[in-house]
Gaussian input, Z-matrix of N, CA and C with variables (Angstrom, degrees):
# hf/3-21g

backbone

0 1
 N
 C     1     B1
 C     2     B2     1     A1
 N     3     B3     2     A2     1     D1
 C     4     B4     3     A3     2     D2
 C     5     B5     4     A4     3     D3
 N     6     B6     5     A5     4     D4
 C     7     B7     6     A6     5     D5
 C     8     B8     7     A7     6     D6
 N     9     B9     8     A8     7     D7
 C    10    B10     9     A9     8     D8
 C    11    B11    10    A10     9     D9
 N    12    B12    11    A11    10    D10
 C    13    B13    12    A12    11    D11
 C    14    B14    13    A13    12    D12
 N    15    B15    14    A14    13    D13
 C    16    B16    15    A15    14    D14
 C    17    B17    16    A16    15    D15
 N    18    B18    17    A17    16    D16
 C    19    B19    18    A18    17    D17
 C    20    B20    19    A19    18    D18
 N    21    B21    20    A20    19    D19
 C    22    B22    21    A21    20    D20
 C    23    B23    22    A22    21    D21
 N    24    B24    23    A23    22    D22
 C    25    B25    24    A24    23    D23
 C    26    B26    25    A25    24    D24
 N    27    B27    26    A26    25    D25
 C    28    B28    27    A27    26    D26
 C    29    B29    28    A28    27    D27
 N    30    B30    29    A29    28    D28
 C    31    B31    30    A30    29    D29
 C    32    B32    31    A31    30    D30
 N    33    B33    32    A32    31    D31
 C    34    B34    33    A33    32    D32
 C    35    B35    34    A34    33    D33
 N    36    B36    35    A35    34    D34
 C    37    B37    36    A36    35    D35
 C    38    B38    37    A37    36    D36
 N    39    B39    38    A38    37    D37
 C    40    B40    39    A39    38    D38
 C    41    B41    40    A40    39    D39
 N    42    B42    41    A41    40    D40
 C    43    B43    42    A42    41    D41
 C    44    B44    43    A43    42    D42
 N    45    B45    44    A44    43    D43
 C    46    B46    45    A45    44    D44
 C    47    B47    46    A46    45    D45
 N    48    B48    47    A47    46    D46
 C    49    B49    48    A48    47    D47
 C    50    B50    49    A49    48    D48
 N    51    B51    50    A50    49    D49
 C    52    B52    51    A51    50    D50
 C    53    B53    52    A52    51    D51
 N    54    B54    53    A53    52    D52
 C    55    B55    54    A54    53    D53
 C    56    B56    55    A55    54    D54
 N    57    B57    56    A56    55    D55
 C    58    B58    57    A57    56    D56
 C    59    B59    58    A58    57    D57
 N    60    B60    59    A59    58    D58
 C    61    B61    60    A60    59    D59
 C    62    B62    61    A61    60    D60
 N    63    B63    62    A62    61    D61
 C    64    B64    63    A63    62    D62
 C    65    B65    64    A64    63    D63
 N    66    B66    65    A65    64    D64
 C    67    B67    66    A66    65    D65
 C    68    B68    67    A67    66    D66
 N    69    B69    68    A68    67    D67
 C    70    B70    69    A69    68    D68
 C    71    B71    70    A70    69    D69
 N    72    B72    71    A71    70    D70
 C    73    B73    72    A72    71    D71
 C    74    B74    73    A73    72    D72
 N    75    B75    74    A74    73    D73
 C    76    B76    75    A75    74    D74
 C    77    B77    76    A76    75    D75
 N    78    B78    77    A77    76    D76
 C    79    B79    78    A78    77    D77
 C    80    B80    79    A79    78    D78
 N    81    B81    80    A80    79    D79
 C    82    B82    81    A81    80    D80
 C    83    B83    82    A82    81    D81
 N    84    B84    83    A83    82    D82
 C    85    B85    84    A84    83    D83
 C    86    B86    85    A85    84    D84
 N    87    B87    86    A86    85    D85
 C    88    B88    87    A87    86    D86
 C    89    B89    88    A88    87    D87
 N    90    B90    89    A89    88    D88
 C    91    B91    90    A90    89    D89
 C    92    B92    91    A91    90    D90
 N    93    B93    92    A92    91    D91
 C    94    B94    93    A93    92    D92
 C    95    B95    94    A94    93    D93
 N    96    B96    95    A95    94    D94
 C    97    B97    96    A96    95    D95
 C    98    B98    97    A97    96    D96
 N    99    B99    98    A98    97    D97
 C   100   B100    99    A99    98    D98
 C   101   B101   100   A100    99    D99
 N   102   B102   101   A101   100   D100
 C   103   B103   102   A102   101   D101
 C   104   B104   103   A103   102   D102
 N   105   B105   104   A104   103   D103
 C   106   B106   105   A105   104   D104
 C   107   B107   106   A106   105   D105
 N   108   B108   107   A107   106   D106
 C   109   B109   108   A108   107   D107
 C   110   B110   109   A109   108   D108
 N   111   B111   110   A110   109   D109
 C   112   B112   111   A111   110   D110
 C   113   B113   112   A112   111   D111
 N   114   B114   113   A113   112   D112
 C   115   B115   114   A114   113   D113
 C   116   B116   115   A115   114   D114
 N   117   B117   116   A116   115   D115
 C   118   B118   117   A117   116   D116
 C   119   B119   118   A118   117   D117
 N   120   B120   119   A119   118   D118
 C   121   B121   120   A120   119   D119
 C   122   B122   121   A121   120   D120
 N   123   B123   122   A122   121   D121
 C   124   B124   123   A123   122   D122
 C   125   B125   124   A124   123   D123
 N   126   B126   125   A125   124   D124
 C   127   B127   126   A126   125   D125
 C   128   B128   127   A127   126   D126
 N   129   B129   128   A128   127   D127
 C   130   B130   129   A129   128   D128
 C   131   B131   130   A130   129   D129
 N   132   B132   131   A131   130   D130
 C   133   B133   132   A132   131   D131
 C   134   B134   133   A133   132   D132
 N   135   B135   134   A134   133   D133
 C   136   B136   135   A135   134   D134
 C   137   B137   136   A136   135   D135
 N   138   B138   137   A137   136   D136
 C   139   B139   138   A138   137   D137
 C   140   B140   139   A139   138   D138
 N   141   B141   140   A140   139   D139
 C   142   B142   141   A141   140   D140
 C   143   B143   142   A142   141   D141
 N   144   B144   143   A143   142   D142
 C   145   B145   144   A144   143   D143
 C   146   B146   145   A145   144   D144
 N   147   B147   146   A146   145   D145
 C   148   B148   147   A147   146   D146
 C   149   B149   148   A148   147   D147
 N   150   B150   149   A149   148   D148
 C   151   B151   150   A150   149   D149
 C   152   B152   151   A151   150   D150
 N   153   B153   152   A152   151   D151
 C   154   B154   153   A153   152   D152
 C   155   B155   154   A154   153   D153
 N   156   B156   155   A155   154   D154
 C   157   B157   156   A156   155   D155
 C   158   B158   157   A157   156   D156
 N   159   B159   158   A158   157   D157
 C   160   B160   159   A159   158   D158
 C   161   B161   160   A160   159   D159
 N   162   B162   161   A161   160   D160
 C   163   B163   162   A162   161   D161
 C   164   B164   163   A163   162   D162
 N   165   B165   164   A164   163   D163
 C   166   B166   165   A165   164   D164
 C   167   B167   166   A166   165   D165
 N   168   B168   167   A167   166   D166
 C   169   B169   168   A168   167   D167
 C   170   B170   169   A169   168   D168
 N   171   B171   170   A170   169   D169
 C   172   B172   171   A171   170   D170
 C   173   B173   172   A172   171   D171
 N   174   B174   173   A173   172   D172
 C   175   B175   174   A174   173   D173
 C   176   B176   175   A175   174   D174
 N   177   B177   176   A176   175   D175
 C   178   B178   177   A177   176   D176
 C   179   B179   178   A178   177   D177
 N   180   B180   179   A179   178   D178
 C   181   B181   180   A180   179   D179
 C   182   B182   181   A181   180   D180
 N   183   B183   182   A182   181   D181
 C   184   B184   183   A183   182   D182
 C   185   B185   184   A184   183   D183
 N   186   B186   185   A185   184   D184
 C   187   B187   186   A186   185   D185
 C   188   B188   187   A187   186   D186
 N   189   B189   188   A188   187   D187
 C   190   B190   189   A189   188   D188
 C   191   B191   190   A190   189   D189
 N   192   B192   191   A191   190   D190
 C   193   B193   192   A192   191   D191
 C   194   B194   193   A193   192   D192
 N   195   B195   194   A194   193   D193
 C   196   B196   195   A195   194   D194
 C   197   B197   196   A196   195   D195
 N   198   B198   197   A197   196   D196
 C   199   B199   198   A198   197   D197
 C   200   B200   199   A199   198   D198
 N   201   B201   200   A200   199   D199
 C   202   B202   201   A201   200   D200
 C   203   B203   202   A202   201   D201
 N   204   B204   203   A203   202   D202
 C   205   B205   204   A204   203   D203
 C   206   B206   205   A205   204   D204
 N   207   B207   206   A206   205   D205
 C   208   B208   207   A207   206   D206
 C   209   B209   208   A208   207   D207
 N   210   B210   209   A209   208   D208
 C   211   B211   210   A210   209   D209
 C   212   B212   211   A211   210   D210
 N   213   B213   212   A212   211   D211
 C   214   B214   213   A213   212   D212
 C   215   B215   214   A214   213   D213
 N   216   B216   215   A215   214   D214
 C   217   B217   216   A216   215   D215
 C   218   B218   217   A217   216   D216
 N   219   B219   218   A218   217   D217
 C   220   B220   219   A219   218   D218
 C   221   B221   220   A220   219   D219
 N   222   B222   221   A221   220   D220
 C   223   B223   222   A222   221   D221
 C   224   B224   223   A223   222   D222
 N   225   B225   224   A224   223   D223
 C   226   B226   225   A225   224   D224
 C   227   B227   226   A226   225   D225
 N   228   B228   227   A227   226   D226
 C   229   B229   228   A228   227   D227
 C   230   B230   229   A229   228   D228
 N   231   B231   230   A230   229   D229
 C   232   B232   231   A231   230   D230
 C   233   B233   232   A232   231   D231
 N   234   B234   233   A233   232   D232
 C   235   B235   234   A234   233   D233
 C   236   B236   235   A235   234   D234
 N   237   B237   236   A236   235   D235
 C   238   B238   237   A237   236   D236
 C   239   B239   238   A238   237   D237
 N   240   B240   239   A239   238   D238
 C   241   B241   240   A240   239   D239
 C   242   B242   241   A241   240   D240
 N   243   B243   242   A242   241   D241
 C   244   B244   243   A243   242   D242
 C   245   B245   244   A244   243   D243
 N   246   B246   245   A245   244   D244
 C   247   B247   246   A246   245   D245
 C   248   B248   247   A247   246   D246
 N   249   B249   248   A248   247   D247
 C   250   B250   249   A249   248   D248
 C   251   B251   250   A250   249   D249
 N   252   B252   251   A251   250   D250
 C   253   B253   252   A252   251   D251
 C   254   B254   253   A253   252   D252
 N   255   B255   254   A254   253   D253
 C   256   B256   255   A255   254   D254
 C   257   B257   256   A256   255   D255
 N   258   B258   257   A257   256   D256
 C   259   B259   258   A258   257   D257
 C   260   B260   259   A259   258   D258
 N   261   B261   260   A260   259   D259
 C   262   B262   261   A261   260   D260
 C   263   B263   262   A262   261   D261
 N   264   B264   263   A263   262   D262
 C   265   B265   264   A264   263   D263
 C   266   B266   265   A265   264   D264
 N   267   B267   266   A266   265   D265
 C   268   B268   267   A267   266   D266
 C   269   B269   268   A268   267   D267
 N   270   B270   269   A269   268   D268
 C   271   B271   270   A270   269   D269
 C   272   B272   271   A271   270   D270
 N   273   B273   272   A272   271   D271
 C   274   B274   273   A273   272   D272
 C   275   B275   274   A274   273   D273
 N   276   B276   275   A275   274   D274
 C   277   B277   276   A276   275   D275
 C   278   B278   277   A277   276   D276
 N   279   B279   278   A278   277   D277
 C   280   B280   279   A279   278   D278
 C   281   B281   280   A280   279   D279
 N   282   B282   281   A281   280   D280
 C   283   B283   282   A282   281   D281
 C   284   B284   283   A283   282   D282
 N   285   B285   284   A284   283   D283
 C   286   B286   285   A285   284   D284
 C   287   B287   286   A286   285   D285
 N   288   B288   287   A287   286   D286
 C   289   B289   288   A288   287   D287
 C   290   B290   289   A289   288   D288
 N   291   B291   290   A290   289   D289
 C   292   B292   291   A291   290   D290
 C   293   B293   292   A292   291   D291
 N   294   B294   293   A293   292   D292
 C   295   B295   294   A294   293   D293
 C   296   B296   295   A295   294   D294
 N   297   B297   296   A296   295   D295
 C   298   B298   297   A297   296   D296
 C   299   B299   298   A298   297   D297
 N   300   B300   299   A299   298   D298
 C   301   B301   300   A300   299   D299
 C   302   B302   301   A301   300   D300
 N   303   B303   302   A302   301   D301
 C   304   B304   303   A303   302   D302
 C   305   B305   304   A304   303   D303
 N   306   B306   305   A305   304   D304
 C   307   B307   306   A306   305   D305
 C   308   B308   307   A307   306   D306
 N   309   B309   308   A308   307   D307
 C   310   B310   309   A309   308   D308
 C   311   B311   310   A310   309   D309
 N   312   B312   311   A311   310   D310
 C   313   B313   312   A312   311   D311
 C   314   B314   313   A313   312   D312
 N   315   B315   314   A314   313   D313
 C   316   B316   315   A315   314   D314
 C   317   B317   316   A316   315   D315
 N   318   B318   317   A317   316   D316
 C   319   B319   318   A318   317   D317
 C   320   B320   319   A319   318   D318
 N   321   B321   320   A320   319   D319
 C   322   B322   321   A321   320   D320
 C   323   B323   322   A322   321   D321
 N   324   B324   323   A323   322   D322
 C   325   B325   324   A324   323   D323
 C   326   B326   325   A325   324   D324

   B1=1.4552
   B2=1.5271
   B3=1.4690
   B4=1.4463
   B5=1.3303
   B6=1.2655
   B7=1.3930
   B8=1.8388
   B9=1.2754
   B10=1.8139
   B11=1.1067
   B12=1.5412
   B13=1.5845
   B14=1.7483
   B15=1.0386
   B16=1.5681
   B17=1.5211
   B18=1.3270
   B19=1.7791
   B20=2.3864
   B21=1.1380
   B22=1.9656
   B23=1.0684
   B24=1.3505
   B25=1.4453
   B26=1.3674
   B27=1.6789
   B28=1.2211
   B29=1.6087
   B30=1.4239
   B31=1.5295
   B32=1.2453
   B33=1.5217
   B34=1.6354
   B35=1.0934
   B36=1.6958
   B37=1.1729
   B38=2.0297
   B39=0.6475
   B40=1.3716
   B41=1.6265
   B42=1.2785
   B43=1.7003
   B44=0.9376
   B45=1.3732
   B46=1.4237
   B47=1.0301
   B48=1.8819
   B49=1.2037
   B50=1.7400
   B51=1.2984
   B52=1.6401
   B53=1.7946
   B54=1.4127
   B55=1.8575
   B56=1.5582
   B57=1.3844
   B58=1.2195
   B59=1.8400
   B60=1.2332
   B61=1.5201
   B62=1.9847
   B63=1.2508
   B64=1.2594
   B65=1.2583
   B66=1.7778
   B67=1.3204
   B68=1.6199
   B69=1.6118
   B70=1.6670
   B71=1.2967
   B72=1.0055
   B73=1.9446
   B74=1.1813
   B75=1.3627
   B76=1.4794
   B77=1.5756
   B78=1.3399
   B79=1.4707
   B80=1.7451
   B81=1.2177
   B82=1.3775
   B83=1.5102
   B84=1.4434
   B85=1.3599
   B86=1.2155
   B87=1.5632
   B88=1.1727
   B89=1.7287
   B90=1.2927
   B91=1.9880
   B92=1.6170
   B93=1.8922
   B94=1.8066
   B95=1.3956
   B96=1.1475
   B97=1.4315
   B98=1.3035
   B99=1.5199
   B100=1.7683
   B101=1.8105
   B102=0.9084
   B103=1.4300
   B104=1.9887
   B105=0.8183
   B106=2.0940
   B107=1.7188
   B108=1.6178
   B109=1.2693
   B110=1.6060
   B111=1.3230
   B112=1.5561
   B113=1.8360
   B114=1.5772
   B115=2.2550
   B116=1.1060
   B117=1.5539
   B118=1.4887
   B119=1.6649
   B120=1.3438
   B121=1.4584
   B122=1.7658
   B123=1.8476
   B124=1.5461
   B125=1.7197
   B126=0.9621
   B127=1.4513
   B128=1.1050
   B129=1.0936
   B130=1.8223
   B131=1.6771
   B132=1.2106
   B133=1.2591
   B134=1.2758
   B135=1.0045
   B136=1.6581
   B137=1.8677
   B138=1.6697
   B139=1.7245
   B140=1.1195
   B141=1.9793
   B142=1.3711
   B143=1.3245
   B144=1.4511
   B145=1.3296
   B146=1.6427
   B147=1.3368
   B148=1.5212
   B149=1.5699
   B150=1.3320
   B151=1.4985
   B152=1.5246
   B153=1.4667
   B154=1.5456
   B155=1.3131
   B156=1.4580
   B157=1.7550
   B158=1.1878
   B159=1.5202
   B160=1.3551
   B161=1.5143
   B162=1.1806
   B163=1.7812
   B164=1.4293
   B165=1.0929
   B166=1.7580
   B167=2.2301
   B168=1.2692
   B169=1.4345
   B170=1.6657
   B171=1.2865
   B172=1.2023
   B173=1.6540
   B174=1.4178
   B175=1.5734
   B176=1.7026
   B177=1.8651
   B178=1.5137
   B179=1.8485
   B180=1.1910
   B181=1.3838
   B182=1.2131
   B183=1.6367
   B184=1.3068
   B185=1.4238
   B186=0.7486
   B187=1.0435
   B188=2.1583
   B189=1.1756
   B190=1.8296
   B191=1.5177
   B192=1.4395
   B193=1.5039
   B194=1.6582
   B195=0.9084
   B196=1.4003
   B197=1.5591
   B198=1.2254
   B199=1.2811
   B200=1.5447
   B201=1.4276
   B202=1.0424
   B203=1.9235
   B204=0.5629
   B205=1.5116
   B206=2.0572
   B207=1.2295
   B208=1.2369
   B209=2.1541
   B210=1.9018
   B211=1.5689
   B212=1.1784
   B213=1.4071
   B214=1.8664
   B215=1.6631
   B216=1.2323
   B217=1.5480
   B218=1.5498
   B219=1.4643
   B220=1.0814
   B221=1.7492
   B222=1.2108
   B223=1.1085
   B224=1.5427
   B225=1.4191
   B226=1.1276
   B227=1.8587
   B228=1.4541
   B229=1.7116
   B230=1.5608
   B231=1.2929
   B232=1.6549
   B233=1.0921
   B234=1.5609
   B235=1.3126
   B236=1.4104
   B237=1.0365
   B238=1.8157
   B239=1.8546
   B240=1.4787
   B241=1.3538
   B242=1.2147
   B243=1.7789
   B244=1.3968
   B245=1.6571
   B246=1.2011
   B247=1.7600
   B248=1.6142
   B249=1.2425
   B250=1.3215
   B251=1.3867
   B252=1.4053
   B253=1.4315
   B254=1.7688
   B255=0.7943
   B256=1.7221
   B257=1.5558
   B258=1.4722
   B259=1.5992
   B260=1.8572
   B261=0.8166
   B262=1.4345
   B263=1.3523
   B264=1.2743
   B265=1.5115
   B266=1.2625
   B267=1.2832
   B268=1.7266
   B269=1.2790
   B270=1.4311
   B271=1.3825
   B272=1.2941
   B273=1.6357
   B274=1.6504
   B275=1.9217
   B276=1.5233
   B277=1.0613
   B278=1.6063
   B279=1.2563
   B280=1.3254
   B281=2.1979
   B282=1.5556
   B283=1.7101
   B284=1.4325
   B285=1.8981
   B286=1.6090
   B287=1.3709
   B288=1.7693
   B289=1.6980
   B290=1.4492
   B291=1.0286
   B292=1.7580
   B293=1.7623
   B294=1.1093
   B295=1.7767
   B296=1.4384
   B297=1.2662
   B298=1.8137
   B299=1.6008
   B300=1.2392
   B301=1.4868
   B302=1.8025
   B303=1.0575
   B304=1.2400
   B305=1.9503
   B306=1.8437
   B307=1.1003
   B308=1.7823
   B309=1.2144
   B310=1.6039
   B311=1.5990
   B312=1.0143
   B313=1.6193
   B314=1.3870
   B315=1.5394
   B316=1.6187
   B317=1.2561
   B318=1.4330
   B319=1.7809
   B320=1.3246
   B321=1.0146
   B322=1.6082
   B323=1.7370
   B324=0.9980
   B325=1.6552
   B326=1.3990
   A1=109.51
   A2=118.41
   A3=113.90
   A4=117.97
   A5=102.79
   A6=94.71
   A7=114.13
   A8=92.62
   A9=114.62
   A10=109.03
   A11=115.52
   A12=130.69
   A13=120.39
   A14=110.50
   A15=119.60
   A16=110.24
   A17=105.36
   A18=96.46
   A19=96.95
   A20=94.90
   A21=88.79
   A22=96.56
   A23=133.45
   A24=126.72
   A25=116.84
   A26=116.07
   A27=109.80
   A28=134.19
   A29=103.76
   A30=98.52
   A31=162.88
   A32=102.94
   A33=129.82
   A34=101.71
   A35=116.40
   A36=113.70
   A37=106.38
   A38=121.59
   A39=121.42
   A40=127.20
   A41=92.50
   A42=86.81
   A43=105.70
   A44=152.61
   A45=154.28
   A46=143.51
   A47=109.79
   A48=120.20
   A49=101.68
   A50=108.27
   A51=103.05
   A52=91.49
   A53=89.85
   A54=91.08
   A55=121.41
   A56=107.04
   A57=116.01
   A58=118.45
   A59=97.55
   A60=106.75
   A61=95.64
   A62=108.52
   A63=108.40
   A64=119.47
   A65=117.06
   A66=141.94
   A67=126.07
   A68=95.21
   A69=90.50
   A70=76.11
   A71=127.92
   A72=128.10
   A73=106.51
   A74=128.47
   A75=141.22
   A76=111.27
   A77=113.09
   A78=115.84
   A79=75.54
   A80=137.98
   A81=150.53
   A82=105.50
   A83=115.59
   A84=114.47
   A85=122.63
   A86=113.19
   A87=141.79
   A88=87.40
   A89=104.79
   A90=100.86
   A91=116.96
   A92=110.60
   A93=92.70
   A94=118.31
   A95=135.42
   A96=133.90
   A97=120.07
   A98=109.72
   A99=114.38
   A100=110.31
   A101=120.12
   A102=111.14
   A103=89.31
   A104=117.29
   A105=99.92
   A106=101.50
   A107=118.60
   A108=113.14
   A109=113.19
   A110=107.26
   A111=103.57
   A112=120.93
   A113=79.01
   A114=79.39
   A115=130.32
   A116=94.85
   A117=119.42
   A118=116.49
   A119=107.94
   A120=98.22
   A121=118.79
   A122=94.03
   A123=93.63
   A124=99.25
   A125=129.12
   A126=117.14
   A127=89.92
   A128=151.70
   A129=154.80
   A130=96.04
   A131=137.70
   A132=125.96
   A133=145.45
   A134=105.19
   A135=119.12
   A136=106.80
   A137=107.64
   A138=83.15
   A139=94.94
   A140=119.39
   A141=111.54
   A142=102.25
   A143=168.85
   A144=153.46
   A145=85.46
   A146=123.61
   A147=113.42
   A148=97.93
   A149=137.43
   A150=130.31
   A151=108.39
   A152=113.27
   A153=103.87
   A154=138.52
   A155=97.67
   A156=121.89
   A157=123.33
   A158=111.55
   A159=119.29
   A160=111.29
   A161=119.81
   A162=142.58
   A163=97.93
   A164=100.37
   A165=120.04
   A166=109.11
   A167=100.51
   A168=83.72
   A169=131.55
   A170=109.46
   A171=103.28
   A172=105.36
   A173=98.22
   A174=95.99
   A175=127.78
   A176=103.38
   A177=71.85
   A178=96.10
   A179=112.42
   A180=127.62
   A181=108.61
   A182=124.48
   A183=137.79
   A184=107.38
   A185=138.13
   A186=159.69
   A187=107.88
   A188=82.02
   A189=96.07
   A190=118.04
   A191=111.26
   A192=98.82
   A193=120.28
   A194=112.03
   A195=111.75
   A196=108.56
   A197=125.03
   A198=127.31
   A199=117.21
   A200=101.89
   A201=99.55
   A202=115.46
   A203=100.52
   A204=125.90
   A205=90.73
   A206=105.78
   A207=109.70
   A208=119.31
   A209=90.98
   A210=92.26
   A211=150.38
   A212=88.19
   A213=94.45
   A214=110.34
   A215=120.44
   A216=122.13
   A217=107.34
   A218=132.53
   A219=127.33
   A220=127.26
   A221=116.35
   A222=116.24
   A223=105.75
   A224=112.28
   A225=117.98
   A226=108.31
   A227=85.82
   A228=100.77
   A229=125.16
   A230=120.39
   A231=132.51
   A232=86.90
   A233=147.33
   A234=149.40
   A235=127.12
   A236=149.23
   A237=152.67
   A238=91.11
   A239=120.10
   A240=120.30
   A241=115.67
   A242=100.64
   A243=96.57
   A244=93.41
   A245=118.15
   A246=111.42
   A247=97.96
   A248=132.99
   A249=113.21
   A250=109.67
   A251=123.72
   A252=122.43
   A253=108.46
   A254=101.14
   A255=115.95
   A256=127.57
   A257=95.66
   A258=127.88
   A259=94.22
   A260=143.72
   A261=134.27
   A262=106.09
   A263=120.27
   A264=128.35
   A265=122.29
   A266=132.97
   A267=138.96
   A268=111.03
   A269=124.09
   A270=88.85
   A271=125.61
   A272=92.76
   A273=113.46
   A274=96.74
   A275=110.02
   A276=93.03
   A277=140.80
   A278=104.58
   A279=107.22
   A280=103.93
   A281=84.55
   A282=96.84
   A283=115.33
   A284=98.36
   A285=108.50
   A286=104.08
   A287=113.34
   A288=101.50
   A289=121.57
   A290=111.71
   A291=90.53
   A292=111.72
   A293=104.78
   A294=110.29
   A295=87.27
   A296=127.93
   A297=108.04
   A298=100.03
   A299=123.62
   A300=120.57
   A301=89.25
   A302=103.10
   A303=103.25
   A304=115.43
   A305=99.34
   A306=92.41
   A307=155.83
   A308=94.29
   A309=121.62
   A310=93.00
   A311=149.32
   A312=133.96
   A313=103.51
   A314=115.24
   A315=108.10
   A316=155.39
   A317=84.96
   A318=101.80
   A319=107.96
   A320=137.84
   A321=147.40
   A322=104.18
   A323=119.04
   A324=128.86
   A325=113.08
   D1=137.53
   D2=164.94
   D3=-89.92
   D4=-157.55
   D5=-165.67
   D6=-79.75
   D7=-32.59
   D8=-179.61
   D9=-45.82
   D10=-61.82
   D11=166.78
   D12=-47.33
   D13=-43.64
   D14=160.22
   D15=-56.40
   D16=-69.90
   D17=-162.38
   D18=-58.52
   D19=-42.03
   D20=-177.83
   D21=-46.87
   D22=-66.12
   D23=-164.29
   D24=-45.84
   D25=-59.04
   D26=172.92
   D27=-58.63
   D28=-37.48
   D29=137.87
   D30=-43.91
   D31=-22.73
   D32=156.89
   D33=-59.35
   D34=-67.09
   D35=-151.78
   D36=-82.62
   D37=-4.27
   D38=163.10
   D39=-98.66
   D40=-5.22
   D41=169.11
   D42=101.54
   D43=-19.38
   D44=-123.20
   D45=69.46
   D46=7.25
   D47=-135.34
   D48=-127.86
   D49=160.54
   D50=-159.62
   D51=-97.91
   D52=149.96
   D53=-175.26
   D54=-64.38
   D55=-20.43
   D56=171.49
   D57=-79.90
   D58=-22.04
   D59=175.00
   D60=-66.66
   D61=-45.32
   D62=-160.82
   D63=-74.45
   D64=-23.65
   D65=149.09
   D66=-36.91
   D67=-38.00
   D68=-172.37
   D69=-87.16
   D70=-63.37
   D71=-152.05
   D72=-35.27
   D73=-31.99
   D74=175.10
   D75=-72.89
   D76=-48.30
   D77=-160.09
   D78=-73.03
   D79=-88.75
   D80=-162.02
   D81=-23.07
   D82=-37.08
   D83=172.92
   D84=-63.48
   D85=-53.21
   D86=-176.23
   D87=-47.36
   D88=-86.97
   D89=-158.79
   D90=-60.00
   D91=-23.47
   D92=159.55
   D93=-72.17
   D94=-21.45
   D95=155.09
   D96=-35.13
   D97=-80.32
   D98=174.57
   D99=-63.32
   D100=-26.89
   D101=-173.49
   D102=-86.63
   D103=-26.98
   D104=171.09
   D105=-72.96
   D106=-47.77
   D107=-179.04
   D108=-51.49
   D109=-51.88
   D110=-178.31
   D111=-49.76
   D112=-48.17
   D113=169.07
   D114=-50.28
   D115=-65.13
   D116=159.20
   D117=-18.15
   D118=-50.50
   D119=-172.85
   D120=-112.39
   D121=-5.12
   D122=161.21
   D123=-77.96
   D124=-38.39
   D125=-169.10
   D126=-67.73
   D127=-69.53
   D128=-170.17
   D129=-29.82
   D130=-83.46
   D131=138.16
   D132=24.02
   D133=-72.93
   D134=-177.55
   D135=-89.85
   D136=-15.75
   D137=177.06
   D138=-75.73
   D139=-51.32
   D140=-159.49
   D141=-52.60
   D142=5.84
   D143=-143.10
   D144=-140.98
   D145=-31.47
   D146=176.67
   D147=-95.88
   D148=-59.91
   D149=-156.03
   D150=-106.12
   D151=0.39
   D152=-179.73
   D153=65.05
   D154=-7.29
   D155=155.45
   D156=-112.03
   D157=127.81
   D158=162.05
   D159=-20.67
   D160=177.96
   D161=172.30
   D162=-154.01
   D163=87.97
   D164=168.71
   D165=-62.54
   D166=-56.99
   D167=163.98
   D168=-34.22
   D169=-53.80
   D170=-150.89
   D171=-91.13
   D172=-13.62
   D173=157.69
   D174=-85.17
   D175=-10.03
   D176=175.84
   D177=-107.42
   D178=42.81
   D179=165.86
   D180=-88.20
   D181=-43.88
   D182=165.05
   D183=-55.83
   D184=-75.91
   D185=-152.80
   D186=-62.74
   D187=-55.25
   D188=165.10
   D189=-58.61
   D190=-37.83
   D191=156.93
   D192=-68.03
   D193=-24.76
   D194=-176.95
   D195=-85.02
   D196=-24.50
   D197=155.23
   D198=-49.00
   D199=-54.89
   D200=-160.19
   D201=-85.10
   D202=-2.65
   D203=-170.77
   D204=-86.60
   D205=-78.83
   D206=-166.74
   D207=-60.94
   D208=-20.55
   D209=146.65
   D210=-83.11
   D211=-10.17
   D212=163.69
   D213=-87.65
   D214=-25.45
   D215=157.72
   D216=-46.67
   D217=-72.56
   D218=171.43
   D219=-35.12
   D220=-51.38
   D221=-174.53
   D222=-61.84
   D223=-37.57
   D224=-165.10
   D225=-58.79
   D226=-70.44
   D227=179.68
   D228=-74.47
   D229=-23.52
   D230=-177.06
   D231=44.92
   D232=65.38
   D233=85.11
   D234=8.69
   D235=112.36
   D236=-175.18
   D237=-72.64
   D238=-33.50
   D239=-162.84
   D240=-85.24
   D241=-35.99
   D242=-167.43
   D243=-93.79
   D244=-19.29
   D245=-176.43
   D246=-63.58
   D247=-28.59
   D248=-176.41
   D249=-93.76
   D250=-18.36
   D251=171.16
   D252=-65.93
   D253=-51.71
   D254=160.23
   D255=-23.87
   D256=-47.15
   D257=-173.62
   D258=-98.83
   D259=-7.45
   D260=173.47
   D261=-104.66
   D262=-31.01
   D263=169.16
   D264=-80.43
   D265=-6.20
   D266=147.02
   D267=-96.42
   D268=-10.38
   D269=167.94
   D270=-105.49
   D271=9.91
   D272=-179.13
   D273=-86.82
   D274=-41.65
   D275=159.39
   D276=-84.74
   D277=13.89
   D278=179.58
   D279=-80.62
   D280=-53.04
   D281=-177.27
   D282=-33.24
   D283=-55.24
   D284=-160.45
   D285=-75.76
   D286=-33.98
   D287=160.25
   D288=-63.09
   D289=-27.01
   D290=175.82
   D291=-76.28
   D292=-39.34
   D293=-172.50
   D294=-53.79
   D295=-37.73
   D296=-156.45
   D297=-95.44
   D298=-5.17
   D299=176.47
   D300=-83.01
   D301=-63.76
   D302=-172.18
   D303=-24.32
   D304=-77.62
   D305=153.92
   D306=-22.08
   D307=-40.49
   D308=176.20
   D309=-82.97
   D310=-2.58
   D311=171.84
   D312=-127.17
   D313=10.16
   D314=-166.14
   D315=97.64
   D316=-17.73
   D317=-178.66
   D318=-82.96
   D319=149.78
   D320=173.43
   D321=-75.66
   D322=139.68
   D323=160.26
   D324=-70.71

């Protein structure tokens, strides 16, 4: 291969896109991720300290990014490890979404 053929390829395989473009896109992901988790769970926080009840929404809001995040890992890799980490993290978000619908119509958990 020359060099021409090298750089196209790597261009295929990136989309068109410069590695450093793909670097921030990552870093940028990375800190709106943890900076929603961090809210996410200071607000989680601060109701129980004002209303003394959990807020089941907004944790399985947390939590749904992390679902969702760790299923595109799966799809990606078909991993045995991460497919079951995957599978503990929807059904953790499945629970806390139902407890907070629940909540939201009245019913007690």
């Amino acid at each position: 291969m020359n060099k021409e053929e090298i750089l196209e390829k790597s261009r295929q395989e990136n989309k068109n896109r410069d590695i450093a473009e793909i670097g921030r896109a990552r870093s940028d992901s990375r800190f709106a991720v943890i900076f929603t988790m961090l809210f996410t769970c200071l607000f989680a926080v601060m109701t129980i300290l004002v209303t003394e009840k959990m807020n089941y929404g907004a944790l399985a809001t947390a939590i749904c990014m992390l679902f969702s995040m760790q299923l595109h890992r799966t799809i990606k890799s078909k991993n045995s490890g991460d497919i079951l980490c995957a599978a503990l993290i929807g059904l953790w978000f499945l629970i806390l979404t139902c407890i907070a619908v629940r909540e939201l119509f009245g019913s007690k958990p």
